[in-house]
ZAROGU-436726 format. One record per atom (N, C-alpha, C, CB): residue in one letter; x, y, z. Coordinates in pm, whole numbers, plus 50000, padded with zeros to 5 digits. Atoms other than C-alpha are relative to their C-alpha. Glycine has a CB too. Example, Ala and Ser with C-alpha at 12.3 -4.5 7.8 and 13.67 -1.06 7.14 Angstrom:
A500894988150000A512304955050780A500905012050000A499015000350125S499184988149994S513674989450714S499235010950073S500415004649858
***
This chain:
X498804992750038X554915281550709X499925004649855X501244991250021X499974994750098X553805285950388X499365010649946X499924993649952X500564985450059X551815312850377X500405011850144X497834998749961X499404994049912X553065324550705X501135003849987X499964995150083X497905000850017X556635336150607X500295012650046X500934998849810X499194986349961X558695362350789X500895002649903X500804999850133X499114991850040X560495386650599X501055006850058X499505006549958X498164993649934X564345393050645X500475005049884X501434986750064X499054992350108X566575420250491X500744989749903X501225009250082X499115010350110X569115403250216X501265000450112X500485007949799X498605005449990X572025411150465X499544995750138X501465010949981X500515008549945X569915395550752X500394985349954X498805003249994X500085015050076X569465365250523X501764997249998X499105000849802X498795003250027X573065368550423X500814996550118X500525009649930X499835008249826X573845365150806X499774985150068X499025006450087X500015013349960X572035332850883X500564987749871X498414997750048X499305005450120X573475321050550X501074990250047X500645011749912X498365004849973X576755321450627X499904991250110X501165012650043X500175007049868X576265309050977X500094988949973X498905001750075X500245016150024X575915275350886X500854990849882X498434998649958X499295005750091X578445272450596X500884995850053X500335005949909X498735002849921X581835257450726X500825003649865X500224982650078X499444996250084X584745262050530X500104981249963X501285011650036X499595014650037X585815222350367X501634998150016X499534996749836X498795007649951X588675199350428X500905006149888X499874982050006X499204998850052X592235207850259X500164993249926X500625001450042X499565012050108X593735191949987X501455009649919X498294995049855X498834999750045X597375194849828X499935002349863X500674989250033X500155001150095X597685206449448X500985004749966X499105002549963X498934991250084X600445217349195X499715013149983X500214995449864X499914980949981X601155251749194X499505002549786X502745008950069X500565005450143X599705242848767X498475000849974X500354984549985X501885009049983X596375233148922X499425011850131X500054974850098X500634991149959X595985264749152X499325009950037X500065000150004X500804987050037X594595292048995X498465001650007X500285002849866X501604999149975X591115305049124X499724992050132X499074992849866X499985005149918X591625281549435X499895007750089X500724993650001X499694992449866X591585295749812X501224990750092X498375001450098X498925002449910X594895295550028X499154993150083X500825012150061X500335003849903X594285273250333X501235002150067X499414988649997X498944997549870X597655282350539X500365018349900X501954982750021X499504991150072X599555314850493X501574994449953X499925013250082X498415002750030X602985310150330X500665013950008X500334992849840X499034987649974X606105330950341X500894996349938X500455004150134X498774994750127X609155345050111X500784988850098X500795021949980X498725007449917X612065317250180X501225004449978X500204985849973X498574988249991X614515341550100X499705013549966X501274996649891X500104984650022X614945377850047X499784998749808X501805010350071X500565004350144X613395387049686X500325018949970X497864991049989X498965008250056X615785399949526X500924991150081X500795008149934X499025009249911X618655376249664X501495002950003X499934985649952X499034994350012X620845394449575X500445013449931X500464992449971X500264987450068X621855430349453X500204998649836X501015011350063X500245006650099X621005432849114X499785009049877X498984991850031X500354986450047X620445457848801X498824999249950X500875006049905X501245001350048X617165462748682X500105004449844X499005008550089X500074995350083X618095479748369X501654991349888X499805016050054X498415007850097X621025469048033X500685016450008X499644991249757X498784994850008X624185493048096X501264996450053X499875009250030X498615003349924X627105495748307X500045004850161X501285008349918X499834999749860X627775490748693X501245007549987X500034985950082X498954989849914X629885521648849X499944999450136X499795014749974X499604996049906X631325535049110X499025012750001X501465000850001X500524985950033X628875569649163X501045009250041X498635003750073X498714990349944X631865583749326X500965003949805X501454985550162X498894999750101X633605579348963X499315008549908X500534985649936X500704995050135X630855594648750X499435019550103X498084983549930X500334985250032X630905631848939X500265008449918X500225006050066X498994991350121X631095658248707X499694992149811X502254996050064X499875004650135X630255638048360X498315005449984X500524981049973X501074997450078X627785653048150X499964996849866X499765011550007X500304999650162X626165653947778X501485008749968X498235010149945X498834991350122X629155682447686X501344994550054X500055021050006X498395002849946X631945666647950X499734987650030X500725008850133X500375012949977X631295629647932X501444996650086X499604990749852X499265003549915X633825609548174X500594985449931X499235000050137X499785012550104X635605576748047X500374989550110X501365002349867X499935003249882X635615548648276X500274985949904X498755003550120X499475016150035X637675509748175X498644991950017X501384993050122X500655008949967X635515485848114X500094985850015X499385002049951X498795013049973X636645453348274X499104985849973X500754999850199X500115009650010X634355426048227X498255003049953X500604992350120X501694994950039X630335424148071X499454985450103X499364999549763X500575010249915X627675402948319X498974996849952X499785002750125X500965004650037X624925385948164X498964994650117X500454991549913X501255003849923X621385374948355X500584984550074X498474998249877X499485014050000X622735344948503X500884997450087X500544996049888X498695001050006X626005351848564X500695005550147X500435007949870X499624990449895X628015362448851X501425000249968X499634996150157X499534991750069X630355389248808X501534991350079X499415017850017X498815005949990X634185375448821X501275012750041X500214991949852X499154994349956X635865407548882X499225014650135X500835004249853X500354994649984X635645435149095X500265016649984X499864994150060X499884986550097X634795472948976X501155008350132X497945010549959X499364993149936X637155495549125X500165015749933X501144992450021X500034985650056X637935531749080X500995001949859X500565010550127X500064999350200X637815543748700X499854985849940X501715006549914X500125014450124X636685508048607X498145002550015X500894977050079X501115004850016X633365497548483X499224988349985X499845003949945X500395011350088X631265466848390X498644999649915X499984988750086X501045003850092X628925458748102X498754990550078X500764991649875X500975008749951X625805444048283X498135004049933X500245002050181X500944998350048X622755433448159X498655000250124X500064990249893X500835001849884X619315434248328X499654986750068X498885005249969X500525013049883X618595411548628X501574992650028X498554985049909X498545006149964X622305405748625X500045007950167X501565006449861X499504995349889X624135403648944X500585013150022X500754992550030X499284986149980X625605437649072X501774995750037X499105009750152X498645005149978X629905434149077X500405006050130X501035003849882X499714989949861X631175438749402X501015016749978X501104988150122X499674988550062X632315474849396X499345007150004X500265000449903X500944988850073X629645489449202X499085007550113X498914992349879X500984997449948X627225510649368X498835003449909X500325008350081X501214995550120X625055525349042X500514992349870X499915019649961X499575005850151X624325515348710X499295009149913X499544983549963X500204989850068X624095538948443X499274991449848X501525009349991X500125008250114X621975530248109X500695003249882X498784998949967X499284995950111X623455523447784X499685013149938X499884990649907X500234989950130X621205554547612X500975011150137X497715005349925X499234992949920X623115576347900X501264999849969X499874997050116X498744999850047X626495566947752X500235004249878X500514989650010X499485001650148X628495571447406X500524987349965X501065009449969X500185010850091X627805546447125X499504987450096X501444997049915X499945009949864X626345522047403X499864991549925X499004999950128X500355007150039X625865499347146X501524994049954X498935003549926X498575003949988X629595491947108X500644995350074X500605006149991X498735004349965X631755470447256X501094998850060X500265000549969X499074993049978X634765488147358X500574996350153X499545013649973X499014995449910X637485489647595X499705007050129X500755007949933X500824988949933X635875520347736X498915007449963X500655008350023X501604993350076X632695538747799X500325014350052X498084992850075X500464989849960X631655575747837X499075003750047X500065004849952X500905002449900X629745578848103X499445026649960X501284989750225X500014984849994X627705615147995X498755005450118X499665006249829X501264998249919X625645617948337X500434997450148X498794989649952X499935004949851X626565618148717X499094993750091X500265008950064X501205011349894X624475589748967X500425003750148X500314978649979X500225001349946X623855588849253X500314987650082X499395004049967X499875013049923X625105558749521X498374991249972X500345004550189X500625006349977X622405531849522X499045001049824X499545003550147X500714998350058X620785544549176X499944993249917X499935008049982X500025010550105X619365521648919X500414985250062X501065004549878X499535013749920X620345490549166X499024992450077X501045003050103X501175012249904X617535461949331X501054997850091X499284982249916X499425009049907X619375456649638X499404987650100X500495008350071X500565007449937X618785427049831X498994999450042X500394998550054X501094999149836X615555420350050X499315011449907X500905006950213X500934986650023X614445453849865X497984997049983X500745007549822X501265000650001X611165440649766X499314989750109X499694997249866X500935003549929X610405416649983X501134989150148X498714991349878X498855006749949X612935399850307X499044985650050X500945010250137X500175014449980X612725363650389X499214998650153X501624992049993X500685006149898X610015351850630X498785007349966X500585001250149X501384989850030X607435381250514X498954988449951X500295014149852X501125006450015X603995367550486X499485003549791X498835007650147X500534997150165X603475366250069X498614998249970X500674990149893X501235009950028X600095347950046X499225000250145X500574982749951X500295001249866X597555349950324X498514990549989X499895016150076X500895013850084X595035316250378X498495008549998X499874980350120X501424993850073X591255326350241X500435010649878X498955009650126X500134993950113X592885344049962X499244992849854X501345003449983X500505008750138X591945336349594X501595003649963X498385007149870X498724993450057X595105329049394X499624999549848X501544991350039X500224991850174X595415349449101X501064997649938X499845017649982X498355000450049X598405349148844X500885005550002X500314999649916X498924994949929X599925371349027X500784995350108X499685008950036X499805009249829X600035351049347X500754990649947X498484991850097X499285008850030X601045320849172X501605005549935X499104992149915X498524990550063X604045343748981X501034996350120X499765021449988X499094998549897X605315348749362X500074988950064X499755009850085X499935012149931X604455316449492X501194994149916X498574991150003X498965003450108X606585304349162X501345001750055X499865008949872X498414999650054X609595324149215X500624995950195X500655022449903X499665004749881X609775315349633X500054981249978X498795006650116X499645010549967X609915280749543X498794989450020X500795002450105X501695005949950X605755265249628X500034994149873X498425012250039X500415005750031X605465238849418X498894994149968X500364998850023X501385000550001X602435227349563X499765007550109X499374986950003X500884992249929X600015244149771X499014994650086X499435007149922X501395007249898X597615236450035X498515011449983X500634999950221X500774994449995X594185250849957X498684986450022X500175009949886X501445005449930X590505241750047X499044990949856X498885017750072X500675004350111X588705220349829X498405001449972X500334987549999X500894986150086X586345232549578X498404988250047X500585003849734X501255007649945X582605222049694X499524996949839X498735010750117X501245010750103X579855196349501X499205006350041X499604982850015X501344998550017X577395213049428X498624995949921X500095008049989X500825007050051X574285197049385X499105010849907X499324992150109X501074979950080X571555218349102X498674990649926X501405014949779X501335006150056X568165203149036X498855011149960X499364989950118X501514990750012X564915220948889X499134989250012X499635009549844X500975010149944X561715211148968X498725008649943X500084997150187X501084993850050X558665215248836X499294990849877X500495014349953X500625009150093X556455192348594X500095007849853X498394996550050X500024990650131X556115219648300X501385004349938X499265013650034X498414997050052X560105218448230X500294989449903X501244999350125X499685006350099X561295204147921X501885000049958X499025006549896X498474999449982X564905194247846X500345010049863X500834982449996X499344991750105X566765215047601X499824997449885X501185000750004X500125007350104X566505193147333X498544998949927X500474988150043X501615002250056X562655188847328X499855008349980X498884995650058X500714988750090X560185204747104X499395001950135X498944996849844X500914994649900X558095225347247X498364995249992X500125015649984X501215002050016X554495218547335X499045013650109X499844983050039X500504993949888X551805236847497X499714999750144X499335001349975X500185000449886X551905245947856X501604992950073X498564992150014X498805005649959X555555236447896X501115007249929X500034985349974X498464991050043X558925253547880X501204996350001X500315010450072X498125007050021X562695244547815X500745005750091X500985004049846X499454997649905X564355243348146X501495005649974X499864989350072X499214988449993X566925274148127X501085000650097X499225010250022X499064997849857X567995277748502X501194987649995X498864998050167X499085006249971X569725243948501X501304998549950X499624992450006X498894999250092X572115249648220X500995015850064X499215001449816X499394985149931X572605291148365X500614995550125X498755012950040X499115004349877X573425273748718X500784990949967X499344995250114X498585008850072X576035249548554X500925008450000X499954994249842X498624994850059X578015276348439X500255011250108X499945006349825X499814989949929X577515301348758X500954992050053X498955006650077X499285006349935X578605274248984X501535000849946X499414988050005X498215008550068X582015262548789X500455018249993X500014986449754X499414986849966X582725304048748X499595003250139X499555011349901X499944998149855X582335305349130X500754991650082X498814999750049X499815012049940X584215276049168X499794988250079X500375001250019X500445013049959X582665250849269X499584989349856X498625003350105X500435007650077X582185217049094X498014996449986X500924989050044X501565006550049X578445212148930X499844987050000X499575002949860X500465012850006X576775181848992X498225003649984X500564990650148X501335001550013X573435179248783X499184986650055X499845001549866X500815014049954X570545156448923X498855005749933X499784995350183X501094999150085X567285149748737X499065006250093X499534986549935X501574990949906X563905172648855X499534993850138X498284998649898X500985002949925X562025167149115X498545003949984X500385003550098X501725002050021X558205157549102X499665008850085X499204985250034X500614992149913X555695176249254X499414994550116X499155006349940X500915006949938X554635154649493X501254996350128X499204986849897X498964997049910X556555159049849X500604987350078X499475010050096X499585013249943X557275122349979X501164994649903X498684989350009X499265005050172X558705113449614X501795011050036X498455010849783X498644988550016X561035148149619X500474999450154X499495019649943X499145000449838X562095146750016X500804987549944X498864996250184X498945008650023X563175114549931X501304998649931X499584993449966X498944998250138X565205123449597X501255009050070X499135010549842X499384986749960X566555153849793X501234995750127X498595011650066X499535009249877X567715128850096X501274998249889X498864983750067X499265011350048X569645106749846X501085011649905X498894986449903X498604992150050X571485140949665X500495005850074X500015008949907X499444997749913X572445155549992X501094995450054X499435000150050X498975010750005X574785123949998X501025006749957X499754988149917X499185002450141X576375128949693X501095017850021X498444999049809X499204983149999X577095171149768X500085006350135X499085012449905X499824990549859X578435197450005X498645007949987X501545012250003X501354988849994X575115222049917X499374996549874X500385018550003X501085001850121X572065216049683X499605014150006X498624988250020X500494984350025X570675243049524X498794996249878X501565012649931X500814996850054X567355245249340X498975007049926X500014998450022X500924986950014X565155266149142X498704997349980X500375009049889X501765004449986X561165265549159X499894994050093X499244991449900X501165008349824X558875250749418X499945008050087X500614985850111X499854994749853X559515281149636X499005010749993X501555005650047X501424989949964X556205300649603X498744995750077X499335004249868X501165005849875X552925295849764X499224990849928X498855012350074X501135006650128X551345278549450X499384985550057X500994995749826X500795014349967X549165242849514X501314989849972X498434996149878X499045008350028X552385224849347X501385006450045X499914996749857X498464996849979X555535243949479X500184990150138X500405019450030X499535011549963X557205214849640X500865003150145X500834993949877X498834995049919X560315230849826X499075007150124X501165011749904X500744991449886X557455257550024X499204985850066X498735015049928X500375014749915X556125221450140X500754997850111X500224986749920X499255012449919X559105207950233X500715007450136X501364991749888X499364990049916X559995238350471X499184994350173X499525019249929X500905003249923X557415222150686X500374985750103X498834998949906X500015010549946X559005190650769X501134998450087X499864991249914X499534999249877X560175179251111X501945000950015X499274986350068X499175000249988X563615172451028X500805005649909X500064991950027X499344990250082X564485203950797X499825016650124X498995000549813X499464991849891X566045233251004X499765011649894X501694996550071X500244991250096X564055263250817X501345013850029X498235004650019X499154988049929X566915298350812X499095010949934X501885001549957X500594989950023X564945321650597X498884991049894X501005012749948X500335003750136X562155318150291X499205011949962X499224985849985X500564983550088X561175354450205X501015007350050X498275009150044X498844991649965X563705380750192X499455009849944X501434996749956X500244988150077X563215414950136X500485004749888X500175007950056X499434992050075X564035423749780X499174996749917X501294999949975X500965004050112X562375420449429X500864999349849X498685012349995X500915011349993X562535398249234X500784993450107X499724991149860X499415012849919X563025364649437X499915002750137X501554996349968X499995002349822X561985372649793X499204987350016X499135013850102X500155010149981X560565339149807X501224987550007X499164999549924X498505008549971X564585325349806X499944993350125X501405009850010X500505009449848X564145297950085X501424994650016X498564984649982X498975003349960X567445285250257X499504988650092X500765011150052X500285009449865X567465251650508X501094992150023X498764989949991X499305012149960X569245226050655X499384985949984X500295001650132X501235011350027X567745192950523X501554989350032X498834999549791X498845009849973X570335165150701X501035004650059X500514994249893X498794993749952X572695191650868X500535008549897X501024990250041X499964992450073X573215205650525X499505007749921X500324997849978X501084985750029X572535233450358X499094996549831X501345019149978X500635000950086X570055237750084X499625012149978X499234991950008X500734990050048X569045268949888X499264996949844X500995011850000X500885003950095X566235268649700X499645015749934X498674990750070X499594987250043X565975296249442X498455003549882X501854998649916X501194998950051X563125311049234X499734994749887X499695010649993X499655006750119X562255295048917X499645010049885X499254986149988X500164993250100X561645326148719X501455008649961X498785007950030X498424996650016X565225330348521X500725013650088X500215003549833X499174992649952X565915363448637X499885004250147X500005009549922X499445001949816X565545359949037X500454992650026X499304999050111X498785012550000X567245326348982X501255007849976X499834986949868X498734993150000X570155348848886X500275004150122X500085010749914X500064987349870X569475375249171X500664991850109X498195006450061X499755011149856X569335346549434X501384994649990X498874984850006X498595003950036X572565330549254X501305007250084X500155003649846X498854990249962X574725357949282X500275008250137X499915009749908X500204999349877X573555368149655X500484991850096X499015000350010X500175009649917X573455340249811X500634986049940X498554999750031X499325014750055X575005306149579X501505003350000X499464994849827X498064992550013X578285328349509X500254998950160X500285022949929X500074999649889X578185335049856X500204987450084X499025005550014X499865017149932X577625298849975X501834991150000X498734987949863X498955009550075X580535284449755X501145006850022X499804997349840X498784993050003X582975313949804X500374994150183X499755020149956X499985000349873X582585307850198X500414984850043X498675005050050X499675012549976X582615265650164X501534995549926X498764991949950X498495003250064X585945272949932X500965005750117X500345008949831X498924997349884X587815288750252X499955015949984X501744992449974X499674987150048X587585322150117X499625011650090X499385001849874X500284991949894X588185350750385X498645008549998X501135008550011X501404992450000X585435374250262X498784992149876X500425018749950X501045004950124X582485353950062X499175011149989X499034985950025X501274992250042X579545383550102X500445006649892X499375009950103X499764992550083X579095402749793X500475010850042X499185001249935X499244985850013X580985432549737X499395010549927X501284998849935X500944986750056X578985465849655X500795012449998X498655003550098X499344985950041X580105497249461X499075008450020X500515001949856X501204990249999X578395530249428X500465008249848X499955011750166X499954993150161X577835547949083X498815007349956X500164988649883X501324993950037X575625573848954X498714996549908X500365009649957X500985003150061X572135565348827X499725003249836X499185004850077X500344995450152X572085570948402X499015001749974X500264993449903X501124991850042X568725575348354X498754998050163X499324992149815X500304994049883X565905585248632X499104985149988X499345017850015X500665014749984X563915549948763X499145005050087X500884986250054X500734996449918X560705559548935X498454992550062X499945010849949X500765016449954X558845526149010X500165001050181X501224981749918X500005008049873X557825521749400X499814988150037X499395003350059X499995014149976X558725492549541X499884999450160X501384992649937X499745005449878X557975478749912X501394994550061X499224990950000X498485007349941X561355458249889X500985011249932X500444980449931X498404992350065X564905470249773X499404993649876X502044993950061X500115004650225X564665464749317X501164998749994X499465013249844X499385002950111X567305447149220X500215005349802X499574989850021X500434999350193X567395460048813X501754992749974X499645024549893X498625000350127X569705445048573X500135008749922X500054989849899X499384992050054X572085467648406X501144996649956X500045008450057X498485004950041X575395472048284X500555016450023X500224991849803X499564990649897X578135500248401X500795008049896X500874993750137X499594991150123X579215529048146X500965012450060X498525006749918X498934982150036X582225559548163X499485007349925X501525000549919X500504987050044X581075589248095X500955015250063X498354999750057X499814992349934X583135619448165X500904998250126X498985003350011X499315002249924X585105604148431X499204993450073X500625008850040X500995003149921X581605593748599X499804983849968X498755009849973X500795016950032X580845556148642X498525005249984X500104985450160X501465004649989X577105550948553X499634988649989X499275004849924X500705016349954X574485524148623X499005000349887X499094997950181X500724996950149X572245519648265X498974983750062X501454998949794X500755014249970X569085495048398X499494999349854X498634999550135X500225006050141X568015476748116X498314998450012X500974983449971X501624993049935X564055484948241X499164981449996X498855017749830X500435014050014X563525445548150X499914992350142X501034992549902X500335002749820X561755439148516X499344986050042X498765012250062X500675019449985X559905406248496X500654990750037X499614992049880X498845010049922X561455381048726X500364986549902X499294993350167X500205012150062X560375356448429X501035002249900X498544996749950X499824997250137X562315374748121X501694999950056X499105015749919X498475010449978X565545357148062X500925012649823X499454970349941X499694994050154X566085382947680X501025004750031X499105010649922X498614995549990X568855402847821X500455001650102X500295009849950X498635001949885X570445385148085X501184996649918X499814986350124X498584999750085X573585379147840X500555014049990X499814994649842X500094989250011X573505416947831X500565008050136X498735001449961X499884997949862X573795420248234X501005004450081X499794991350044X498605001249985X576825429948371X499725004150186X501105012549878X500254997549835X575285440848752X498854999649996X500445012750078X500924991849876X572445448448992X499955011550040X500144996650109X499764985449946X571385485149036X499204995350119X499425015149905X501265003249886X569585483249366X499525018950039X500874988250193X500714988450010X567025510549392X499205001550172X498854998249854X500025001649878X566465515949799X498044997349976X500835014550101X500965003350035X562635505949878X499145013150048X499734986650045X501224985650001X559585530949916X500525012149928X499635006750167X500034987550072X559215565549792X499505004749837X501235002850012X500444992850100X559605574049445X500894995749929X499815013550008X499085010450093X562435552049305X501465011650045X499384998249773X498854996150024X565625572749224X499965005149841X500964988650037X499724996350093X566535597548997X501315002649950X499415006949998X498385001550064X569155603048720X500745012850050X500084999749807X499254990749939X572415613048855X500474997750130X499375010550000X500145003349871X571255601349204X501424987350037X498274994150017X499735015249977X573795575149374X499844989050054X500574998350016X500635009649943X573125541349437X500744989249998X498874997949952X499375014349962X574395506649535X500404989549861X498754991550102X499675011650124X575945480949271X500344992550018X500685000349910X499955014449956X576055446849277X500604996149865X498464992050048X499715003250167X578325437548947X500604985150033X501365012649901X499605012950048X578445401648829X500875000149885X498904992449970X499625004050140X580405407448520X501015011749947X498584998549898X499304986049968X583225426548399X499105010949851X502304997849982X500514989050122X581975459348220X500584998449865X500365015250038X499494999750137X582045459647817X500165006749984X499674997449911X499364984250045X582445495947784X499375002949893X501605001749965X500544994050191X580055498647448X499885012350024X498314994749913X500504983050062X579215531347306X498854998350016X500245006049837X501485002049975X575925542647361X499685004649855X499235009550136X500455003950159X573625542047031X500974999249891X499055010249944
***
């Protein structure tokens, strides 16, 4: 199997992927502690939103019947019987030639049908007895009536959403306290490889300062899921099956980078071999990282990811986002792809689809895609820089500028100026 490997598309791969993720058990949290979570039920409005009719704006609740005929040169003068503050509910009711002083989000007085704003009156900033109404309304105008935005039982929240602080806003003002969503997966994140050095150590020859495990720390936890680091794995496949057994415990999905090439020491292209690992893919069509290997080692899943920083990204954001969005409950986990015109012309043939890192520029009204030409699956210099994936379709002659093409964005656009 290791030098024998079938090649599958990415949304092949992304097919038997999913297949095998489940979503995870529920769990109860403060509506404090929900943000970035996934719904697990749908909820619904427990009353009509508003609840009652209401003004949206600071003037005065009329009659529109009372204000025909008042303009800027023939203003109209209408009693004003009582003012209603946010809060408050109104104690009298408006009747013909009366008015009331109401502020916004105040109740509406029975009576009223419109509410006119103070800059629409004379001196609105006064006080008075009476106002001059210099503007005729309309029944219903300037008024939230009941139910208007949303009536009681409507579906607000639907389960596999993500809640945002908008969601929680509405969950807030219906009353949700707490919430029932899916709880956030353990993810396991080991590198492997003898020539990795911890962060801390000097450097020596023939050995490098393991990168990926610190970059997958911080994908995971912005994908939500909890990180759980475990120390390397050796090169030596009795040693690492075993290690790999004993963190499978501990997490919903391990995830790894290195061991997955054909080399004398890649560990993981070993372990694809053994009787009681359920291989789903380990070459995928794209570049870098078609050596991304997926399995079932114990019933659960395992993706093993390339160990050269920037197809460890590629694979990440494909396929780990993907994993974790799908084991958080979340209705749609596959990535989501834009389209945007090519900024400058890319004319590299490739066998697979090219991934390039880029970042996504306005121009003219035109999105563009700006690859950063930095192609080496190994060169880690300006992934901080990254903000997507152009994907450049495979054979021919690449793609030229102008042309459009597929986008894969991890990151929100910075918008710089160019030089």
């Amino acid at each position: 199997m290791r030098f024998a490997r079938q090649t599958v598309s990415v949304k092949e791969a992304l097919g038997k992927w999913q297949s095998v993720l489940p979503s995870l058990e529920t769990e109860q949290v403060q509506i404090g502690e929900a943000y970035g979570r996934i719904l697990a039920c749908d909820l619904y409005a427990t009353h009509d939103l508003p609840h009652f009719d209401r003004s949206p704006l600071d003037g005065f609740a009329v009659r529109a019947a009372d204000t025909v005929g008042a303009s800027v040169a023939s203003p109209l003068a209408l009693r004003v019987i009582e003012t209603v503050a946010a809060g408050q509910v109104p104690t009298r009711t408006v009747t013909e030639g009366c008015a009331a002083r109401i502020m916004t989000g105040a109740m509406l007085p029975e009576g009223a049908d419109a509410v006119i704003m103070f800059e629409q009156t004379q001196n609105p900033g006064e006080h008075a007895e009476t106002v001059w109404i210099k503007r005729a309304l309309r029944p219903g105008e300037n008024v939230s009536r009941r139910g208007e935005e949303m009536a009681k039982g409507t579906v607000i929240a639907k389960a596999g959403e993500r809640i945002n602080a908008g969601t929680i806003a509405s969950l807030a003002a219906f009353g949700y306290a707490q919430v029932d969503v899916f709880r956030r997966p353990r993810v396991g994140l080991l590198a492997t490889g003898s020539e990795l050095l911890g962060i801390d150590e000097p450097l020596v020859p023939g050995k490098i300062r393991n990168s990926n495990t610190v970059m997958l720390t911080a994908l995971i936890a912005e994908a939500g899921g909890i990180p759980v680091c475990f120390s390397g794995l050796p090169d030596e496949l009795a040693v690492a099956k075993q290690k790999i057994s004993e963190y499978m415990q501990q997490v919903d999905l391990l995830i790894s980078s290195g061991g997955v090439s054909v080399g004398d020491f890649d560990v993981i292209a070993l372990l694809t071999n053994e009787p009681d690992v359920e291989l789903l893919f380990n070459r995928v069509a794209m570049r870098p990282g078609s050596p991304t290997t997926s399995m079932l080692v114990g019933g659960k899943p395992y993706l093993a990811l390339s160990g050269n920083p920037g197809a460890c990204f590629l694979g990440f954001e494909l396929f780990a986002r993907t994993a974790i969005r799908r084991l958080s409950g979340a209705a749609e986990a596959f990535p989501r792809m834009i389209r945007a015109r090519l900024a400058v012309s890319y004319e590299k043939p490739c066998p697979y689809p090219r991934y390039l890192r880029g970042r996504l520029l306005e121009q003219d009204g035109v999105l563009l895609a700006m690859p950063d030409f930095n192609e080496k699956a190994g060169n880690l210099g300006t992934l901080k820089d990254s903000e997507c994936f152009i994907v450049i379709p495979p054979g021919g002659s690449g793609k030229q500028a102008g042309e459009l093409v597929e986008i894969l964005t991890h990151a929100a656009p910075s918008w710089r100026k160019e030089g």
